[in-house]
Structure formats: C-alpha cells, structure tokens
N, C-alpha and C positions, 0 to 999 in steps of 0.2 A: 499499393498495399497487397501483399501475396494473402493466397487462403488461411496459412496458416495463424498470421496474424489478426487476421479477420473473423478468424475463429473463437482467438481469443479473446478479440474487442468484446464479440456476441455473449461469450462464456461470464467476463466479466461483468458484463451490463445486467446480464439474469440473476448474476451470484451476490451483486450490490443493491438492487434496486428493491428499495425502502429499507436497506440495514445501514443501521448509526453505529460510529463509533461513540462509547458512551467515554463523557470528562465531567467534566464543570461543564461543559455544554454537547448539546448530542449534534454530533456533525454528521451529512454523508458522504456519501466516496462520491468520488470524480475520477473515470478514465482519464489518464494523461499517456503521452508520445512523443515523442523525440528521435529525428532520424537527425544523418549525418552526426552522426558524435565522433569524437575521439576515444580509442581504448587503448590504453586502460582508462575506465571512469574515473574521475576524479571529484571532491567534493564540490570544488570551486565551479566547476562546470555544472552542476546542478543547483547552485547558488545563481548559476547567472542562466540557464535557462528559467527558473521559476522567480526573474527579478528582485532574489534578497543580494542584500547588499555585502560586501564580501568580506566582514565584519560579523555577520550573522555565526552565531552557534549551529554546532552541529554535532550531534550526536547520531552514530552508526551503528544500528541494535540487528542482531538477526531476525529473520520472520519468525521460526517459531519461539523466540524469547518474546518478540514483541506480541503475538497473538496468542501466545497462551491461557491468561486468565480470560480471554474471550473464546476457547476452542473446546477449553477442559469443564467437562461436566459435575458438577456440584453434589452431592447428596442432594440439598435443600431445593433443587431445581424441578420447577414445575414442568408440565408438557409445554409454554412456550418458552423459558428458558430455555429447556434442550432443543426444543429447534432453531434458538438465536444460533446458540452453538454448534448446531450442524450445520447452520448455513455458511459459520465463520468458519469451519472445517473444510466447506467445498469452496471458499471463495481460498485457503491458503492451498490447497491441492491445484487448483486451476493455475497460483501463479508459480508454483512450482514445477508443474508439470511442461509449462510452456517458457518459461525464465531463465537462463546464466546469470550469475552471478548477482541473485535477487538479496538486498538489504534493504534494511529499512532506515530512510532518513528522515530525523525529527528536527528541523529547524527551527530557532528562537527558545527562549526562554518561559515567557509565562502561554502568550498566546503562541500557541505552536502551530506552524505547517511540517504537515504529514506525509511523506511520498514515499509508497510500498513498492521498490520499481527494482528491472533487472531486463538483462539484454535476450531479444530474440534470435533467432539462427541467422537472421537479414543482416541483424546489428541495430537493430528500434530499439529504442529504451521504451518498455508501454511497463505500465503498472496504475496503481490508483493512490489518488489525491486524499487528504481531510482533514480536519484539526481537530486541535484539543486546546483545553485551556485549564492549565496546573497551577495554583496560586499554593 
C-alpha cells in the first residue's frame, strides 16, 4: 500500500468513525479495497467482489446526489445536526479529493448494500461500505 493510499485509509477512518448512515436502520461505514481490478469498472465486477449474486439490483447514483440530504444544512438544524453535516461534508471531500471515477452503488432492493467507492492513482478501488433498509 503506497502513502498515499494510506492516507486515505487514515482520512477515512477519522471522517467515519461513530457516523451512521441514517434508513429504517442506522448503519456504519466500513472501509473496503480492491486491488488488481480491471478498467474500466464494471457493475458485475463489483457484484462478484462483494459476493451478491449476479442477478442483484443495482442502481448507479452520483456522490453528491447521494450525499446531499446528509451534507446540506437545514434552517431547523441544531448545533449537533450541523455538525453530522459537516462531518458528511469532510467525509465526501476526502473521497473526492483522493478518487477517479468515484459512484455510488446501491445494491438489492429492500435491504440495501452500500458501496461509495472510486479508483486510486495505483488503480485500488478503496471507498466505504454500509446499508440501508427502504420498505
């Protein structure tokens, strides 16, 4: 693993650590990685790195449509609202600032996996893990 990638593990681990994604259930992030890939990415390939079956849904959201209602500051937002929100602000900065071709893929239907992921300069896929559950 080069510096720079190790940067980002350390960047992400700070920027996640005790913040939920909020659904039907409050999940957390999980760093995930993937070296030796093929590019271009493709969905099926990250179907069969995170074991869904290749039949699984998948829907392809950008980061900031997917982090928005999590980023964007409220009127009615108290001083710890606005800090959820700035933390989800420096956690999509981080993976922006270190990412190619960063998407967000939401696998499954009700019970969702989450994976906010995009390629490093090496060619690693690292981004972070999570669920939701939409009924």
């Amino acid at each position: 693993m080069n510096e720079k990638t190790s940067k980002l593990i350390a960047a992400l681990q700070v920027a996640t650590e005790g913040l939920l994604w909020i659904s039907e259930i409050d999940a957390p992030f999980e760093i995930v990685q993937w070296q030796n890939l093929s590019i271009p990415f493709v969905n099926e390939q990250l179907l069969k790195l995170t074991g869904h079956s290749g039949d699984t849904s998948v829907e392809v959201i950008e980061v900031d449509d997917f982090f928005s209602a999590a980023t964007e500051e409220q009127d009615w937002f108290g001083d710890e609202e606005k800090a959820i929100a700035k933390r989800y602000q420096e956690v999509v900065s981080a993976l922006k600032q270190h990412l190619n071709q960063l998407k967000v893929y939401r696998m499954g239907d009700i019970n969702i996996d989450i994976y906010i992921v995009g390629i490093t300069e090496s060619g690693e896929m690292i981004g972070l893990a999570t669920q939701a559950v939409e009924t």
